[in-house]
Residue, then its C-alpha position, 0 to 999 in steps of 0.5 A: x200134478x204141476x200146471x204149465x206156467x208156460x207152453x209152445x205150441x206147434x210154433x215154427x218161425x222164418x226169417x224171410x223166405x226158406x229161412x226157417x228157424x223153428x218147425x213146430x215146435x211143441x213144449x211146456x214148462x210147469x212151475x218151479x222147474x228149470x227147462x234149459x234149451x240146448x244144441x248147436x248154433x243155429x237150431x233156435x234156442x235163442x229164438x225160442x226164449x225170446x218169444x217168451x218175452x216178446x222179443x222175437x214172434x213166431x210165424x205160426x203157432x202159439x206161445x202163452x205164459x199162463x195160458x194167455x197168449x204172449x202176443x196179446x200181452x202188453x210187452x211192457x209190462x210182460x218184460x216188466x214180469x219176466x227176468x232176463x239175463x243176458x250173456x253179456x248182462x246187459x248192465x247200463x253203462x253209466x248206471x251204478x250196481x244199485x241202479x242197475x238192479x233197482x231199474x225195474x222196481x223204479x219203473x214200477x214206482x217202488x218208493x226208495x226205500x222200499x227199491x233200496x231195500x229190495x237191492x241190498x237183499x238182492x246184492x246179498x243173495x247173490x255174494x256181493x256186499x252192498x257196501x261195496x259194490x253198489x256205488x260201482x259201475x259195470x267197468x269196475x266189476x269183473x265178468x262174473x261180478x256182472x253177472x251176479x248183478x245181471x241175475x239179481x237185476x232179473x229178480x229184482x220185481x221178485x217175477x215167478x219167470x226167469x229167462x236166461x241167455x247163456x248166462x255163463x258162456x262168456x266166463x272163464x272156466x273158474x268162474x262160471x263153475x263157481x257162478x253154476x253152483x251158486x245157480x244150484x243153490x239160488x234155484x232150490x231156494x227161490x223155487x223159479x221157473x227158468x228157461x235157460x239156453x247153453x251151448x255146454x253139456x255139462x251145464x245142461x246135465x247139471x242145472x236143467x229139471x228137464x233139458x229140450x235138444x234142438x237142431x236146425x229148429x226141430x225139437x228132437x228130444x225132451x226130458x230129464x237128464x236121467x232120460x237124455x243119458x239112458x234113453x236117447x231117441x235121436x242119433x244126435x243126441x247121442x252125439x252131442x252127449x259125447x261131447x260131455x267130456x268136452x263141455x261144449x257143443x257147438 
């Protein structure tokens, strides 16, 4: 049996008075498996993820990463540890490709070959030659070429964790298809945990081991996708699976 790498317990999170964002919410992930975070804007996936970094705290109730609370982590070096890539890939304008991945092996004191190495692998894992692109800069890429480099800058320090933040919402349909499956081909090889948040079905059926539906902060159902299509426990999720022909759930 697979122990949690990560787990929320019972954690809610309010914004000021009456604004609660997250009530009780209580999960786990176990090593290896890809847990995305779905449901409309709002119900907290966002919030949520970002406790696993900590970005974001909650008010009560616990977040811990192999079972040490993430509160009591130094944020630095957890961030240091755990992957991030955002929507929009977050690339430092000014900073080249190889920079831009290399950012973290450089704040861990890697020496230059060794960060220099790791950075063409990395460029090469993800379909982009390094000859070509390292010396670029972020305005010279397209939105799914960011991307690639968002990933591989979050896999750069090789962390066990990855967190992604709607990592394909902002690509045109093509792209972001061609970038999924690519995804499918990069988890089965690296054997990460991943916690990702969509607002797509489709991409949630396709990519996650397990999927967690919430709405307006109240975790409604978890399970695999097999679970969500043939068992659903809440009226809402069978709504927002009707809209898997439509892709996405907003």
């Amino acid at each position: 049996m697979k122990l949690p790498v990560m787990s929320v317990r019972g954690v809610s999170k309010e914004f000021g008075p009456g604004v609660r964002v997250l009530d009780h919410v209580d999960f786990e992930v176990v090593k290896g498996e890809t847990l995305v975070l779905i449901g409309e804007s709002g119900s907290g996936k966002t919030t949520l993820l970002r406790m696993f970094n900590g970005l974001t705290h909650p008010s009560s109730g616990d977040v811990r990463i192999h079972d040490k609370p993430v509160r009591i982590q130094d944020p630095i070096n957890l961030r240091r540890r755990v992957g991030y890539v955002q929507q929009d890939a977050g690339l430092l304008p000014h900073w080249t490709v190889e920079e831009n991945v290399g950012l973290v092996p450089l704040l861990l004191g890697w020496e230059s070959e060794q960060r220099t190495s790791r950075v063409h692998a990395l460029l090469n894992l993800v379909h982009l030659d390094p000859q070509q692109f390292r010396a670029r800069y972020p305005i010279e890429l397209s939105g799914g070429q960011r991307q690639r480099v968002a990933f591989a800058r979050a896999l750069a320090a090789d962390p066990g964790i990855v967190l992604l933040d709607e990592p394909f919402g902002a690509l045109d349909a093509i792209t972001r298809h061609e970038l999924q499956r690519q995804f499918l081909s990069l988890k089965q090889r690296l054997n990460k945990t991943m916690v990702m948040v969509t607002h797509d079905v489709d991409e949630a059926l396709q990519l996650g081991d397990r999927i967690a539906v919430l709405k307006e902060g109240r975790l409604l159902q978890i399970g695999t996708p097999v679970d969500l299509l043939n068992a659903p426990v809440h009226d809402y999720v069978v709504q927002l699976l009707r809209h898997r022909s439509h892709g996405v759930f907003s």
